[in-house]
ZAZA-320907 format. One record per residue: x, y, z negated of N, C-alpha, C in turn; residue in one letter. Coordinates in steps of 0.05 Angstrom, whole numbers, plus 5000, padded with zeros to 4 digits. Layout:
! residues N
XYZXYZXYZa...
This chain:
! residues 301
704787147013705787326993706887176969x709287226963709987166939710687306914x710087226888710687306869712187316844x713787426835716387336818714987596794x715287436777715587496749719187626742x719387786731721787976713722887736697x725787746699727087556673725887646637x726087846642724987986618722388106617x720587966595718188156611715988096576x714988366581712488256559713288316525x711788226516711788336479715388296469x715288506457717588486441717088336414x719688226400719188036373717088266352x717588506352716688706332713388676340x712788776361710388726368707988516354x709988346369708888046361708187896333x711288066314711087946294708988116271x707988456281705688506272702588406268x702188336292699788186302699587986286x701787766286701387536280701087576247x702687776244700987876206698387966199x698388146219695388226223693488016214x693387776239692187576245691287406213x694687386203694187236183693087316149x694287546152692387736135689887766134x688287796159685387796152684987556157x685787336151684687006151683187046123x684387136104684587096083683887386052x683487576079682187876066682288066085x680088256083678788456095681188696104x681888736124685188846136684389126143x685789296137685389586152688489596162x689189746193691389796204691490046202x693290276198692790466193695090566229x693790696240694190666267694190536282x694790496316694890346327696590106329x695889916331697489616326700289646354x697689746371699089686394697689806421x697789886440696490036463695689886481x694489646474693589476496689989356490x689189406509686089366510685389116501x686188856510686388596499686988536476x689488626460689588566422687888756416x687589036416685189116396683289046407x681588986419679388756417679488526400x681888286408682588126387682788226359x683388356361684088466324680588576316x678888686332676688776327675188496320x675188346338673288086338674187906316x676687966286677487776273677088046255x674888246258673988376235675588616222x678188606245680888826219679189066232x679589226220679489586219681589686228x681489886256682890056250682190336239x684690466225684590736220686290936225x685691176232687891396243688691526227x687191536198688391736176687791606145x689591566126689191516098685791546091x685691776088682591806079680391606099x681491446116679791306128678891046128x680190946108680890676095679190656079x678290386085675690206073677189946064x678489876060679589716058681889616023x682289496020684089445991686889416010x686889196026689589226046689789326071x692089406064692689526094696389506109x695889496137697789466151698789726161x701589686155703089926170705089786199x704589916219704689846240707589756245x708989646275711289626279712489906275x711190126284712590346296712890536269x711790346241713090486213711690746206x712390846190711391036173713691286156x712791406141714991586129714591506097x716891526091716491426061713991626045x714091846054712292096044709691926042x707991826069706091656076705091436061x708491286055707891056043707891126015x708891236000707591345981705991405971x703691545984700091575977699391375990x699891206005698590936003698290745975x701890725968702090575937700690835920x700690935916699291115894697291175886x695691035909692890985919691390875913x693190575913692590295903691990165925x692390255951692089955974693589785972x693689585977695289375978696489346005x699489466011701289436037702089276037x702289196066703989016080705289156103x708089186102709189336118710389156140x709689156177710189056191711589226210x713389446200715489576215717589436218x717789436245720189376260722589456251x724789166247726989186234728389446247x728389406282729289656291728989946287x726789976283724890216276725990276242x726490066231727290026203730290186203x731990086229735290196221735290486234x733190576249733290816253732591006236x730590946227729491136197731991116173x732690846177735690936152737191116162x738391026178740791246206740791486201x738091656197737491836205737291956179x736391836155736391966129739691976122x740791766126744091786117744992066136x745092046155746092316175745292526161x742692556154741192876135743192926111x743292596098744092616062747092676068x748292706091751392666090751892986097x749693206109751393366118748893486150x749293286157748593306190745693386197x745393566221742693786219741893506235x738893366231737893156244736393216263x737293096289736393016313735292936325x732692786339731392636349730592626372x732192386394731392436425729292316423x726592376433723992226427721192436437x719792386430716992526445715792566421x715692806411714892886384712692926369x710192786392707392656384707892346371x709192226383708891916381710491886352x708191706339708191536321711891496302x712891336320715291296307716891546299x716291796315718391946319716892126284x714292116287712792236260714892006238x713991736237716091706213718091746211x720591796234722491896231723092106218x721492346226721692616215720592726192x717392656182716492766158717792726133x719392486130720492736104722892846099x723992906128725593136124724593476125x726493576100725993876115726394066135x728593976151728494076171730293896199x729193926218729493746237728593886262x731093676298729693786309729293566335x727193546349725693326367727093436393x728193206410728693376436727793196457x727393216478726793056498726993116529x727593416534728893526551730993766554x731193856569733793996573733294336561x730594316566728894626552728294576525x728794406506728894366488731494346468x733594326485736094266468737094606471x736494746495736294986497735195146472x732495086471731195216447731795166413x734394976412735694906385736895136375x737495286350738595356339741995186336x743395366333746595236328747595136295x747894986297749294826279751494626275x753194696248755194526252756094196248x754194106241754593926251750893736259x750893606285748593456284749593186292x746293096283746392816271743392756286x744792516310741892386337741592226323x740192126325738691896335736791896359x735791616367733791616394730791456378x728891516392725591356384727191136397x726890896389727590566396726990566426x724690656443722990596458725390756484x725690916481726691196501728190996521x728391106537730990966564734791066553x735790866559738490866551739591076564x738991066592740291356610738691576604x737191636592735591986583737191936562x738091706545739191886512741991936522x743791926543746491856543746292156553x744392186576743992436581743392776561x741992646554741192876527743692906507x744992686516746892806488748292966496x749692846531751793006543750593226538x747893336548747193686552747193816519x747493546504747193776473750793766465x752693646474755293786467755693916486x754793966511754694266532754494526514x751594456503749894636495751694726462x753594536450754194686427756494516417x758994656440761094546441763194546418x762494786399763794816372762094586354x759894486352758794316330759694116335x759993986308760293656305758693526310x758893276333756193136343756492896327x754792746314754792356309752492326324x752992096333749891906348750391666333x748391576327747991286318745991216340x747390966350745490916367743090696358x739790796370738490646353736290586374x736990476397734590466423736190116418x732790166428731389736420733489606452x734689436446736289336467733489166482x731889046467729688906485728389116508x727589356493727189536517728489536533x730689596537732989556551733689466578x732889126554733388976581731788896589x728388876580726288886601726189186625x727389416613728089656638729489446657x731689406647734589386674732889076683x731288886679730188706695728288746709x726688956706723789076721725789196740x728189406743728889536761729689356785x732289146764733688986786730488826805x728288796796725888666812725188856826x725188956830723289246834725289256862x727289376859729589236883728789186906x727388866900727688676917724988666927x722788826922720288766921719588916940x717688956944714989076966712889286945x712889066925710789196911711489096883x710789246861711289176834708789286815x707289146806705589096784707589096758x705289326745706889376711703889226696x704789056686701389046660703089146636x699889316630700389406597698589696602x697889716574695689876567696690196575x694090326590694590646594695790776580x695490776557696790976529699490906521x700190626537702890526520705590696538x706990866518709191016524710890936545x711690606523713590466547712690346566x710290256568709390156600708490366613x709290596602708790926630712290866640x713290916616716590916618717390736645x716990436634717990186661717290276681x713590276690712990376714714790676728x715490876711716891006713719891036735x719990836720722690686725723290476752x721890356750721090216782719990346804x718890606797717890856816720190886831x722090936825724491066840726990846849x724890586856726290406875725090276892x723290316879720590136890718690296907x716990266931715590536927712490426933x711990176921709290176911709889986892x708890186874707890086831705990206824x704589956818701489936803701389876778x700790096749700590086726697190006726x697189716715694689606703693989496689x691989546677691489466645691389106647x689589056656687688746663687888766695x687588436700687288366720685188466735x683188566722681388636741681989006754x683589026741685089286757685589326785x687388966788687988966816686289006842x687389156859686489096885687089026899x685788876928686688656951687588876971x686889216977688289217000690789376987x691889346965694789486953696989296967x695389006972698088806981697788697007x695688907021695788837055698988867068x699788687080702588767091705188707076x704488587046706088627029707088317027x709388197029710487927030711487787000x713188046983713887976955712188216937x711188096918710688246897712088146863x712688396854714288276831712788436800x712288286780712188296756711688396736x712488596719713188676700711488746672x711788696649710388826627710988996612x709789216585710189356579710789036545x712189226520712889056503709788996484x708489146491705489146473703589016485x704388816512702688656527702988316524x700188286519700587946504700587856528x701987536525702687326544700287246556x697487316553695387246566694387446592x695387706584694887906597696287866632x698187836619700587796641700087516660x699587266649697387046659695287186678x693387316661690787326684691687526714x694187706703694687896725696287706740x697887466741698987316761696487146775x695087066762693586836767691487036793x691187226787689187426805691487446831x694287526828694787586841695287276865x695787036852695486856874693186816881x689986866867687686846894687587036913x690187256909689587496934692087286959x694087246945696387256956695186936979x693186736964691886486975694086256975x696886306958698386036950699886076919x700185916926701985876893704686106889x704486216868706486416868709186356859x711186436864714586386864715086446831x714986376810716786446789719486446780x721286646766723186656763723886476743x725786416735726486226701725386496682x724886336664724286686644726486496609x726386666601726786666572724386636545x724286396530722586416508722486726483x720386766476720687006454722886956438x722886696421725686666414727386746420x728886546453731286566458731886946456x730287076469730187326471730187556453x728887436425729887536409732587476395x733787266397735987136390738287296406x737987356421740087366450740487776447x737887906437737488186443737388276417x735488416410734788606390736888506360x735988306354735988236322738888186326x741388136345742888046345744688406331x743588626334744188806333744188946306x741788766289741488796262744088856242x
């Protein structure tokens, strides 16, 4: 059996470059995160065992500082934080950063605001609270249930798949062929192109392994996504997830991570999978976090 790793695979720069604040912040003082860092079983442990706090709501803060996550906040939010007197450190994602502008300029200009996104999750809350009126869409019974207006104004949650937002838009100038549409487009190209490299693997495979934590959106999304080429994909947290008779019969197995999965995670799930497979496993060339952020996301800034 062999195994190939995704050209693209694993933590995005935003991710990463939270953590590593996280990290360095509580070197040096007592950290509260005010939500989740990230949906992977392995960093919040790390982040537990170096003492930070997390918290799900303002009033829950023990802390003098506190971290606001990649996936941002609403200015409303950040406001009774400073007003508070915590001491922020804001580790939102530059991307996450040009969508929240996007989306206030589109409101302040005119335009009824938009959001292709899943209207529990995190980013899509800072997107929207402090507007007054707004509307979340994410399927086709939803753009249905919009009121008409003349002109709207999309945006996408960073995370979404490129083909649902291209889609959703088409069904919302179906849906309201007299309004003026703008999109600004604001989906994370790293998502992107860790999708279109999990797929093109997925392809060629037998079997495809997603690591990354249960709760994380986009490693439902990838696995998602490799479902419908692939037709055995195993979403697993840790290596000890795996099982030996998933790859009875199976000659290639290929790869993939979600962007909230550290470079260790992804290690123990190869390294398990060559004591099943009993040789050394096939790797693809991969790309440094650098080069990858150099080459994707930030180039878009």
């Amino acid at each position: 059996m062999k195994i190939i790793r995704a050209h693209h695979i694993g933590m995005c720069f935003g991710v990463r470059n939270a953590i590593n604040t996280a990290f360095d912040i509580a070197s040096e003082h007592p950290l509260s995160i005010l939500g989740d860092l990230v949906h992977n079983p392995d960093v919040v442990a790390s982040l537990r065992d170096r003492g930070i706090r997390i918290a799900h709501e303002i009033k829950e803060l023990r802390t003098l500082d506190v971290l606001v996550t990649a996936h941002g906040i609403s200015h409303r939010r950040l406001n009774v934080l400073n007003e508070s007197g915590f001491r922020v450190w804001d580790a939102t994602c530059p991307l996450v950063r040009k969508a929240q502008q996007a989306i206030r300029n589109l409101a302040s200009t005119g335009y009824h605001p938009v959001v292709i996104g899943r209207r529990d999750h995190v980013e899509v809350r800072g997107l929207t609270e402090d507007l007054p009126e707004y509307d979340v869409v994410l399927t086709e019974s939803d753009i249905q249930n919009m009121a008409e207006w003349p002109k709207l104004g999309v945006v996408a949650q960073t995370t979404q798949p490129i083909e649902r937002v291209l889609h959703l838009l088409e069904l919302l100038r179906a849906r309201f062929p007299r309004s003026e549409l703008k999109f600004v487009d604001t989906v994370c190209p790293t998502t992107t192109l860790r999708r279109t490299a999990a797929v093109e693997l997925a392809r060629q495979c037998h079997a495809m392994v997603v690591v990354g934590g249960s709760n994380s959106n986009n490693t439902r999304e990838l696995a998602d996504a490799c479902r419908k080429v692939c037709a055995h994909v195993y979403h697993v947290e840790t290596a000890a997830d795996l099982r030996e008779e998933w790859f009875v019969d199976i000659s290639l197995v290929g790869i993939t991570a979600g962007t909230s999965t550290p470079d260790s995670a992804i290690d123990e799930v190869e390294e398990r999978l060559r004591k099943i497979a009993g040789e050394q496993a096939l790797e693809t060339d991969q790309l440094s976090p650098e080069q990858m952020e150099n080459e994707s996301a930030m180039a878009r800034l």
